[in-house]
C-alpha positions as CSV (number, residue, x, y, z in Angstrom):
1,X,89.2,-6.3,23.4
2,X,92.0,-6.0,20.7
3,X,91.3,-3.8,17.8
4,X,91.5,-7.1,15.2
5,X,88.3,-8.3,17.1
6,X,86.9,-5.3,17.2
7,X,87.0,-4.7,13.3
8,X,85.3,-8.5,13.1
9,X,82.5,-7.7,15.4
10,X,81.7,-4.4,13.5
11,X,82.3,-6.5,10.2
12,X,80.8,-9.4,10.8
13,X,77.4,-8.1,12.9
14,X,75.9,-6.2,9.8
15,X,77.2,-8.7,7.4
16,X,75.9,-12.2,8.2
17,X,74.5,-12.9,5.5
18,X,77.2,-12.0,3.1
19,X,80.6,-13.3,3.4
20,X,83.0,-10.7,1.8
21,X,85.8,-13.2,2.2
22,X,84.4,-15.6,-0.3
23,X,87.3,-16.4,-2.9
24,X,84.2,-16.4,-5.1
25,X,83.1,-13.2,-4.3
26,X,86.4,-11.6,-4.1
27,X,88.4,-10.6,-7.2
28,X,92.2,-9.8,-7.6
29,X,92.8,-6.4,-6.5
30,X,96.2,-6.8,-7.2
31,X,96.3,-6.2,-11.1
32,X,94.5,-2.6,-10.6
33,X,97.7,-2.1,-7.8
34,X,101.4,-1.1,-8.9
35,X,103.7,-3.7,-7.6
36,X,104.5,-1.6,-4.5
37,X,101.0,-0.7,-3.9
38,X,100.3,-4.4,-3.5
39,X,100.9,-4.3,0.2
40,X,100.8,-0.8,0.5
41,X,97.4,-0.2,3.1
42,X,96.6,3.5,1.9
43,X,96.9,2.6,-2.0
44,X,94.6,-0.5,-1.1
45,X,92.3,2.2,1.2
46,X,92.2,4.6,-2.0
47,X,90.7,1.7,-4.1
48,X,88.4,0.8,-1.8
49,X,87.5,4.6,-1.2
50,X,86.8,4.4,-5.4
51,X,85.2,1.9,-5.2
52,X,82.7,2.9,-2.5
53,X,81.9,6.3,-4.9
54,X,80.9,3.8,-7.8
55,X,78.9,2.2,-5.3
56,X,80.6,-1.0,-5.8
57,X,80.1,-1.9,-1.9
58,X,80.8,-5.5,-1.8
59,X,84.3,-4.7,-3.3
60,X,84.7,-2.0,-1.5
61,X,84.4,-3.9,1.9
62,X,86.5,-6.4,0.5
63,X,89.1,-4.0,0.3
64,X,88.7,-2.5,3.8
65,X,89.0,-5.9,5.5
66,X,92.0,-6.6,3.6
67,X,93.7,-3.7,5.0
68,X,92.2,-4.5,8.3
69,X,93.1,-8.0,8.7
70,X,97.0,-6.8,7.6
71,X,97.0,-3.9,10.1
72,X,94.0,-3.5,12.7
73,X,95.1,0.1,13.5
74,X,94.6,1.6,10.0
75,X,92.2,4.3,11.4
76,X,91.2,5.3,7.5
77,X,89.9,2.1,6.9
78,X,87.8,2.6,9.6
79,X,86.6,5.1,8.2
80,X,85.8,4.2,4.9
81,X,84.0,1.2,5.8
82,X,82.1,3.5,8.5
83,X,81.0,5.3,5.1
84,X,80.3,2.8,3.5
85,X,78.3,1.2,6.1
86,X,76.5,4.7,5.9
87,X,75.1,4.3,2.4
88,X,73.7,1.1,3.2
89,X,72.2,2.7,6.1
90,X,73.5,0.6,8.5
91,X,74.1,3.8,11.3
92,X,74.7,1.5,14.2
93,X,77.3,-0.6,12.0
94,X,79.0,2.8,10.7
95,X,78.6,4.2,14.1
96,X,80.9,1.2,15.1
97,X,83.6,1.9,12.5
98,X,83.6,5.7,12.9
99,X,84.6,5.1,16.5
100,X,87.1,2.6,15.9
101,X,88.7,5.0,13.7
102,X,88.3,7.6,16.3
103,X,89.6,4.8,19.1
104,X,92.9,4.7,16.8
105,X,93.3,8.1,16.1
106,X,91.3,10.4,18.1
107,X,92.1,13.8,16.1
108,X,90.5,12.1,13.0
109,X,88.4,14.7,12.2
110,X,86.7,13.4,9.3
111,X,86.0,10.6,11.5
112,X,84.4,12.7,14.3
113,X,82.0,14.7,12.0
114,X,80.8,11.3,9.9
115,X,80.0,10.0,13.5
116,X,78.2,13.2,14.5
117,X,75.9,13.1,11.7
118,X,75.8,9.5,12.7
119,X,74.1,10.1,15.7
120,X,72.0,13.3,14.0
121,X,70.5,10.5,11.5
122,X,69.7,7.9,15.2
123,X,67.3,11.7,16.2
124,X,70.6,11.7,18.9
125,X,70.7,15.5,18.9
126,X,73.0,15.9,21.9
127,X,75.8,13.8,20.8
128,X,75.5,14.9,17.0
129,X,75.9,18.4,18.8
130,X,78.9,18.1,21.2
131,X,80.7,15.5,17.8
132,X,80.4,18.4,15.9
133,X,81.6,20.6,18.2
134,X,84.2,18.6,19.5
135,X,85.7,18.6,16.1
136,X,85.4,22.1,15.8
137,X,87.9,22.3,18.3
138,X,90.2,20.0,16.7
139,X,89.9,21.6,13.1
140,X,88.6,25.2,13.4
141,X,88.4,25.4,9.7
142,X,86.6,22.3,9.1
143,X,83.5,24.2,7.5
144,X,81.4,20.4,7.1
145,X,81.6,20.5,11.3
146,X,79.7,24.2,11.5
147,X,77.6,23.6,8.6
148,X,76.2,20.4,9.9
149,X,76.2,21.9,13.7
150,X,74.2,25.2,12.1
151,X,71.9,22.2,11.0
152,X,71.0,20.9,13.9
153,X,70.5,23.9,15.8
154,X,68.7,25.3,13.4
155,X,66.4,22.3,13.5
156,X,66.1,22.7,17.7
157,X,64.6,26.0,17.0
158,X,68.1,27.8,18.2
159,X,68.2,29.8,15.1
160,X,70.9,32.9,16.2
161,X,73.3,30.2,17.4
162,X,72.4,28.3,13.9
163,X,73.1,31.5,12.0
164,X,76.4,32.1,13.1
165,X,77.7,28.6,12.9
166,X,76.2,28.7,8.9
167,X,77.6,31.4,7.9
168,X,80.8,30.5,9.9
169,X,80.8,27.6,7.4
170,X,80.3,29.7,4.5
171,X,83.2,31.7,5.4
172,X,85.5,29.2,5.6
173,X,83.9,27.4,2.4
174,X,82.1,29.8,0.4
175,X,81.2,27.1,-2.7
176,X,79.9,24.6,0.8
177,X,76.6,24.9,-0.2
178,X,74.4,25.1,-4.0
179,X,72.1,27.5,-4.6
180,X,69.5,25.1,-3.5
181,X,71.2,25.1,0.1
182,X,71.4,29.2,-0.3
183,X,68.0,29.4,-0.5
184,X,67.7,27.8,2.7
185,X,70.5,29.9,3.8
186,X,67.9,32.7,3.5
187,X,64.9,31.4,5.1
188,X,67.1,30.8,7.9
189,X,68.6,34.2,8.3
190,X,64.6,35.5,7.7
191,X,63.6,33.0,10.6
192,X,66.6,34.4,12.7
193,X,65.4,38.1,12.1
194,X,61.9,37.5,12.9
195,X,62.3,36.4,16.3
């Protein structure tokens, strides 16, 4: 199956009852574009990626499947929609796009660790573990990958493997978590001395 059908099958399956493509629906993107962003697919990605963080999802799926009708293999587009498909907790529908993205480019790391916590949010522990991991290997610095993997460990009880993969995170992104998240930090590392 060719990645243009793909994209419709992920867009379309989660979608049926609202048709993004509507000229009604749809407004003219163009005048927030520069001339040569008009056709440009990452300027056109950027807006939808702003437009997905004010939560305007309709135009921010708009956006995506105009990039994705122009060129299929725009793995960031993919990847957008996957998060946007995320807040509107459609995990089998973002699943989909994650992979695509992943399909196109498979050292998308951003891509890999949205799907791991993907499959963390389905209770898939195992495949939330070895995403996370797997992009670990890609990206060793990727401090989102060892947080999210201390996470789930931490939550299968495996809290010395949790530990290091925290404070791992921390190490490589000291401002990763708030206090709020600190505190947890410490309840962890008083469950991981305990045992």
């Amino acid at each position: 199956m060719n990645l243009n059908l793909q994209y419709k099958k992920t867009f379309q399956q989660d979608n049926k009852s609202q048709n993004y493509t509507q000229s009604s629906q749809v407004k003219n993107y163009d005048s927030e574009l520069s001339k040569s962003e008009e056709n440009d697919v990452d300027a056109i990605n950027k807006l939808a990626e702003n437009y997905y963080n004010q939560g305007n999802f309709i135009e921010a799926i708009a956006l995506c499947h105009r990039v994705l009708i122009n060129q299929p293999n725009f793995a960031p587009a993919y990847k957008t929609l996957g998060n946007i498909l995320q807040a509107q907790n459609k995990i089998n529908a973002a699943i989909r796009a994650y992979s695509l993205a992943i399909k196109i480019n498979p050292k998308f790391v951003e891509a890999i660790v949205n799907l791991g916590s993907m499959f963390y949010k389905k209770g898939q522990i195992d495949e939330a573990m070895i995403t996370y991991r797997k992009a670990i290997n890609l990206e060793p610095d990727i401090a989102a990958a060892y947080w999210n993997l201390g996470k789930v460990l931490e939550q299968e009880g495996r809290f010395y493997e949790a530990f290091f993969f925290q404070e791992k995170a921390l190490e490589i992104q000291p401002d990763l978590v708030k206090n709020v998240q600190k505190n947890n930090q410490d309840s962890l590392f008083k469950k991981w001395h305990s045992q």
